[in-house]
N, C-alpha and C positions, 0 to 999 in steps of 0.2 A: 602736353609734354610726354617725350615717349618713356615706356618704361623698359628700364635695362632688361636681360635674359632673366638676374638675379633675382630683379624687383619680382616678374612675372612669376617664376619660381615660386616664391615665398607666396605672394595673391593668389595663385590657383590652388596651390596647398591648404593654403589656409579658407579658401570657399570650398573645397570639398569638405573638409572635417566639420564646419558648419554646417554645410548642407545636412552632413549625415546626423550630424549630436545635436544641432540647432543651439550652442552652447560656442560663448566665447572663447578662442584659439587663442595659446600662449606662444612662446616663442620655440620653449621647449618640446612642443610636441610637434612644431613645424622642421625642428634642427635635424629630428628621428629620421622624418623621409627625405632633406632636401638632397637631390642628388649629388650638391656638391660636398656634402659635409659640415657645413656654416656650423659655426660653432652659436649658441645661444644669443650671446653678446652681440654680435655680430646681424641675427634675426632679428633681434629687439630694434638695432639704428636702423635697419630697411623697414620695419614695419612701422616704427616714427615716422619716415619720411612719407610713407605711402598716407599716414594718415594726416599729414600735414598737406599729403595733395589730393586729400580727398574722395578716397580710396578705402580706409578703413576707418571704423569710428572705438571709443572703447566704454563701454558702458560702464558706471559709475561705481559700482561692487564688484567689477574684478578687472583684475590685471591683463587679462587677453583682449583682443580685439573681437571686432565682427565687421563683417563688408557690407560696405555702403550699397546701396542703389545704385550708385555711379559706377560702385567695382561690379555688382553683377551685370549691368547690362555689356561692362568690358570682356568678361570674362561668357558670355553667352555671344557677344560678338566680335570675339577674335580668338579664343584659348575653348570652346567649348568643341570636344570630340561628338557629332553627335552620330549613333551606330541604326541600323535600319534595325526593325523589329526581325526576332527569328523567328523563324519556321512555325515552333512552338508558340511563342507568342501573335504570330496573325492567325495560328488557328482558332486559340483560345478566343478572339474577338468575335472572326465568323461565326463561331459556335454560338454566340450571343444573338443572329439574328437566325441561325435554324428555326424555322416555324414560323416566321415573321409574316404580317399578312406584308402584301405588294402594293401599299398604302402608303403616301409620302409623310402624311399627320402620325400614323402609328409607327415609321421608322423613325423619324426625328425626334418620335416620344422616350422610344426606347433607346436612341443616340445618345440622349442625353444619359440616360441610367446608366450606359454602358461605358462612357466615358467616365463617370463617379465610378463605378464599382471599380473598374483597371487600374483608374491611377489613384483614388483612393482620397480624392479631392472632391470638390464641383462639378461635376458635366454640364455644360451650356452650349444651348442650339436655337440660333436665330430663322426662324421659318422665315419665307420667300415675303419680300414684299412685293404688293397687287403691281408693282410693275415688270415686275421677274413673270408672274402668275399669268401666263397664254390660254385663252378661254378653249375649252374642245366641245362641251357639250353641258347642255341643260335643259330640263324636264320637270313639268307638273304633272304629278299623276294622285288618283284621286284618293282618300282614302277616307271618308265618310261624310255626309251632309254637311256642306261646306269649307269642307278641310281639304288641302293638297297636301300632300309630300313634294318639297320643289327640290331638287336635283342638280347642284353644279359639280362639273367638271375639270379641273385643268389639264396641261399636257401633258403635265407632271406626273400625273396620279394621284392629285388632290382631291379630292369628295366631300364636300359640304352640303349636308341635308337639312331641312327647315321645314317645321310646319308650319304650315299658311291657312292663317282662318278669311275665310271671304264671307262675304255680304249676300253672293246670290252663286248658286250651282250652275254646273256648266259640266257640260255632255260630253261623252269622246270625244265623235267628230272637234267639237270645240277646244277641248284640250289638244286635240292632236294640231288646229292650226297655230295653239300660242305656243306649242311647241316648237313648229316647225318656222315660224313667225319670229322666235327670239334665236334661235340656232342662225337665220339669214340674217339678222340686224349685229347681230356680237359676233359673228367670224371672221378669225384673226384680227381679233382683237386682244387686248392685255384685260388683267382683271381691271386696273384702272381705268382704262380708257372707255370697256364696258358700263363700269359706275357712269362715268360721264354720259357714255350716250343714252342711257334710261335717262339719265337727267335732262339731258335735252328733248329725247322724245315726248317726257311729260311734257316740255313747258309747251312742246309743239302745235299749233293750234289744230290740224288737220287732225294730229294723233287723240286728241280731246274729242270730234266726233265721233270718233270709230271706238265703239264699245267695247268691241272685243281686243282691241290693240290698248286702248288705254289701262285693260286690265292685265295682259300681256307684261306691259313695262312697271305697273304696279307691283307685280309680286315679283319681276325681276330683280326690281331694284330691294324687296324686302330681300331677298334672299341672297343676290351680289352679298349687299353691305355684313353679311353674320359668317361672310367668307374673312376668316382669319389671316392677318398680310402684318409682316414683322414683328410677330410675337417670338417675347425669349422664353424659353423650357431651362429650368432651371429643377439638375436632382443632385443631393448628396450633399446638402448646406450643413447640415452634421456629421459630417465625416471632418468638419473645420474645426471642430471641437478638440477631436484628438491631436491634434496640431500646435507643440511647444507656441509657438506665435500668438496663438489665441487661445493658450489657457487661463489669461486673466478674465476674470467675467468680462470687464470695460471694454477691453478691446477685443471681445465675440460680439459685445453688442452692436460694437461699432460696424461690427465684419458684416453683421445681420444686416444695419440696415442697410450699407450699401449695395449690399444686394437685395435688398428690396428696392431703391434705387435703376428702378428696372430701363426706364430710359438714357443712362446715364453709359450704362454698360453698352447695350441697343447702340450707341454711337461709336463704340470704341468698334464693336465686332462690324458694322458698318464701315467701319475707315479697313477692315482685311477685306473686305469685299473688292476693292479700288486694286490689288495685284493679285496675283497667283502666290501661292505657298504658303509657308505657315510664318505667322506673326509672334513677337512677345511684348507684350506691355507689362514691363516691371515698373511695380508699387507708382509711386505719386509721378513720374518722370511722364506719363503715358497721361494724365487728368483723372486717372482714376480715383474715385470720391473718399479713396483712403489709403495710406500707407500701410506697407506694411504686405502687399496683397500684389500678386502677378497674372496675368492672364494669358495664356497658350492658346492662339485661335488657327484655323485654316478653312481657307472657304471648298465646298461641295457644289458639284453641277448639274446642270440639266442640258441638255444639247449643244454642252460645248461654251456655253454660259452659266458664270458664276450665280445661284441666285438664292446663297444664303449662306451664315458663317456655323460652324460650330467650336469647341475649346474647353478647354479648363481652370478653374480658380482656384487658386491656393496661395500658397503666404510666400513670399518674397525667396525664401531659401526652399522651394519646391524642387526638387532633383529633374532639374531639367532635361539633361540627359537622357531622361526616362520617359519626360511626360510630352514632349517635341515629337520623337519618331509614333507615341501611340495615339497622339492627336491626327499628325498628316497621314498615319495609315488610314484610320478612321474615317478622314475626310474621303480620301481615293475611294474604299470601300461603299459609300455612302452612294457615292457617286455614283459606281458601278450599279449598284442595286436600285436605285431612282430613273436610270437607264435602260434599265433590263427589258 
């Protein structure tokens, strides 16, 4: 059903004083600003009605309302103004990666911090999975009586290092051919697809004579498999404390464990993968494993491909407004610098 100019009037009024107080909206503090002058009386019958369509709900100890689920996601997609970050505010974020190493594990570490510290919620950041993750380079090199350092690479500028204990030593020259030996068999390949083909070359019977090749695929595939592919970074789960929403102990607890609920989340930021821009999944409407909680995601690239989400969590009445344009900056920024 559409809602009048009037109705929407009174709804967006009344989700912004929430947002701000997190405290139920009377009629009388709605009559203060509405531009047309509504007299009290008057706010009361239209906020009945909004609540009768499900729009507004009124909790049980006071007389004001608060907006549904249903009214935020109306009011976030069709009434929400939302303004590009200024000047001051995109410097303040760069300045957060000055000094950064040019590492894609240590920016998405610090992505997430810097998301919690901005908007003063959760920062969350879905690293690339092994199908996004394009092989560039990998290397054993020695580093004392049976030990390597093994050495992967992505296009990215992912870096995953592992020590490898072996059974029997092995020489330059011999290091230099399973070097040069795993670089020809995983070129342009994905990290996945590399997983696979260690797997096949064990099972392969020809590969099983060749000593030096079966050891080759050996530690490839020890060291593939401790490459990190769709892990969530999650900082600032205490920062949800301060947060009217979840000052009750019961429902921190509940907030906690959902996000410990780490696969659950892992799917939602997976489904912003699937378009361009920034997503919102408000509270339970989205399968989020609890009400009450919203998540702001946009996905970051790598050569023109999407190959991971980042965003933020916060509670239902999170000032949107605010945490939209400093998540898609973020993403863009992200971006740029995983490119560099």
């Amino acid at each position: 059903m559409i809602l009048s100019s009037r109705d929407r009037d009174v709804l967006e009024i009344l989700i912004a004083d929430y947002i701000a107080s997190a405290q139920p909206v009377g009629s009388s503090a709605i009559a203060k600003r509405h531009p047309a002058h509504l007299s009290p009386a008057t706010i009361r019958s239209i906020m009945s009605d909004l609540e009768e369509r499900g729009y507004l709900a009124k909790p049980h100890t006071s007389a004001g309302r608060i907006p549904t689920e249903h009214a935020l996601r109306f009011y976030v997609d069709r009434m929400l103004n939302v303004r590009d970050l200024d000047a001051h505010e995109q410097e303040r974020i760069r300045a957060q990666y000055q000094g950064a190493e040019v590492n894609i594990e240590v920016l998405l570490r610090r992505t997430s911090k810097i998301l919690s510290a901005i908007s003063r919620y959760a920062g969350i950041v879905a690293s690339p999975h092994a199908e996004q993750l394009a092989f560039k380079h990998i290397e054993f090199l020695p580093l004392s009586r049976r030990r390597l350092l093994g050495i992967f690479v992505a296009q990215n500028g992912m870096v995953q290092n592992r020590i490898i204990e072996c059974d029997e030593e092995f020489t330059y020259p011999e290091l230099e051919r399973i070097n040069n030996y795993c670089n020809r068999v995983f070129l342009g390949l994905t990290l996945s697809e590399a997983r696979d083909k260690a797997r096949v070359e064990l099972a392969d019977e020809q590969t099983r004579y060749d000593r030096m090749f079966m050891r080759a695929m050996l530690m490839s595939q020890q060291l593939l498999d401790e490459v990190p592919d769709g892990e969530l970074l999650i900082e600032g789960e205490e920062k949800l404390l301060g947060t009217p929403a979840f000052a009750h102990i019961d429902a921190l607890k509940h907030v906690l464990d959902a996000i410990d609920e780490k696969h659950r989340i892992l799917e939602l930021l997976d489904r912003s993968r699937e378009n361009e821009g920034v997503k919102i999944f408000i509270g339970a409407e989205s399968g989020f494993p609890i009400e009450g909680m919203s998540m702001v995601t946009a996905p970051y690239h790598h050569g023109g491909k999407i190959i991971g989400t980042l965003g933020v969590i916060g509670p239902t009445r999170m000032d949107y407004s605010r945490v939209i344009p400093i998540v898609d900056f973020t993403s863009k920024l992200i971006s740029d610098l995983i490119n560099a």
